[in-house]
N, C-alpha and C positions, 0 to 999 in steps of 0.2 A: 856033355849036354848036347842033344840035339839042336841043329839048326831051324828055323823057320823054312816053310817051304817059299821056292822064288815065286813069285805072282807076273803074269800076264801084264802087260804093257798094256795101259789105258788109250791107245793110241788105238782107233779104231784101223783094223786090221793085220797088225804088228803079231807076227808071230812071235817076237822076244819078252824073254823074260827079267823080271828086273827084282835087283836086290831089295834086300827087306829096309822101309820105311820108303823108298821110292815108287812113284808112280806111272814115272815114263823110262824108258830107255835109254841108253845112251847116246842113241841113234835120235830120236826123240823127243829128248829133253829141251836141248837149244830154241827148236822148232816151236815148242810150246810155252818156254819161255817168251820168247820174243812176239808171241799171237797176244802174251798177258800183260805183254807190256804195252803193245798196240791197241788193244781194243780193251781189257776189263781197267785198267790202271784211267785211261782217260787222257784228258788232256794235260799236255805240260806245257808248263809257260818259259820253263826255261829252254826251250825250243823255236821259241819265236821272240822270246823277249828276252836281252843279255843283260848284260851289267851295264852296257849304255843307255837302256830302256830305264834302269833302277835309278840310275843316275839325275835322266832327264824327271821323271816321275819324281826324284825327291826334292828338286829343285822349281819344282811347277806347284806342290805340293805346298811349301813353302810359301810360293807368293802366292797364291788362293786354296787358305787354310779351311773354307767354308763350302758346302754345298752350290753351286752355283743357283741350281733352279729354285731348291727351297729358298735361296735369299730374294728371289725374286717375287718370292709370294708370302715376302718379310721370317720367315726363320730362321735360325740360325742353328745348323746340323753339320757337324765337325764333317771335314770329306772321307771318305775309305776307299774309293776308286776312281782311277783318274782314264779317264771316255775317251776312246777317238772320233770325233764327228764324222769321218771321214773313213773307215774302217783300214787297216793296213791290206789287206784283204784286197782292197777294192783300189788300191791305190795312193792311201792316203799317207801321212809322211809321219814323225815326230815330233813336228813345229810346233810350237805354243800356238798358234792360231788354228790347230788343230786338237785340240786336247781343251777336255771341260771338266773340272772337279765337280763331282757328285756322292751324295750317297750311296748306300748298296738300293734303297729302295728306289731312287731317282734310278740311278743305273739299270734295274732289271725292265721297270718301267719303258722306258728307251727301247731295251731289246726287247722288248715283246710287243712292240708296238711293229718294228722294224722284221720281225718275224724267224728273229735268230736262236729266241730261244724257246 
C-alpha cells in the first residue's frame, strides 16, 4: 500500500518536509511548542504561586470563610478568591495583612477598577 506523500513544514520558510499527521519539523517542533505554551496556553499560576501560596490561601481561607466587601454592605457570599491588596508584582508580600477574601465578582471589580484587566 502506498504511503502518504510528506507535507511541507508549516513553519514559515522551512524547506523541510515532515512526516504524515505532523505539522512542523523536527527542527521545528520544539520551537513551536514552547511559543504555545508562552503565549496561546496563557497564564499559569503554578509559576508564581507554589504550594506555599496553596497553603497560606487555605489557611486565610479558613479564618475568613465570607466575602469581605459584600459583608460589608451586609451579605453574606461564600469567598472563591483570596486578593492581594498590595499586588506581589508591585511588591507586596503573603502576610494576612495583605490578603482579602472576596468573591469572583468583588474580585474582578477591584481589577478593573485598578486597570489590570
Amino acid at each position: 500500500m502506498p504511503m502518504k506523500p510528506k507535507r511541507p513544514c508549516r513553519y514559515q520558510g522551512c524547506p523541510n518536509l515532515c512526516e504524515d499527521g505532523e505539522q512542523y519539523c523536527p527542527e521545528h517542533k520544539a520551537l513551536m511548542e514552547k511559543h504555545y505554551e508562552k503565549f496561546t496556553r496563557g497564564y499559569s499560576t503554578g509559576k508564581r504561586y507554589g504550594r506555599s501560596w496553596q497553603r497560606i490561601r487555605t489557611r486565610y481561607v479558613h479564618k475568613h470563610p465570607l466575602c469581605e466587601m459584600c459583608l460589608k454592605q451586609g451579605r453574606y457570599v461564600a469567598v472563591e478568591e483570596v486578593h492581594h491588596i498590595v499586588p506581589l508584582s508591585e511588591g507586596g508580600t503573603n502576610d494576612e495583612s495583605n490578603l482579602m477574601s472576596l468573591c469572583r465578582s468583588c474580585h474582578e471589580k477591584i481589577h478593573k477598577e485598578r486597570g489590570d484587566r
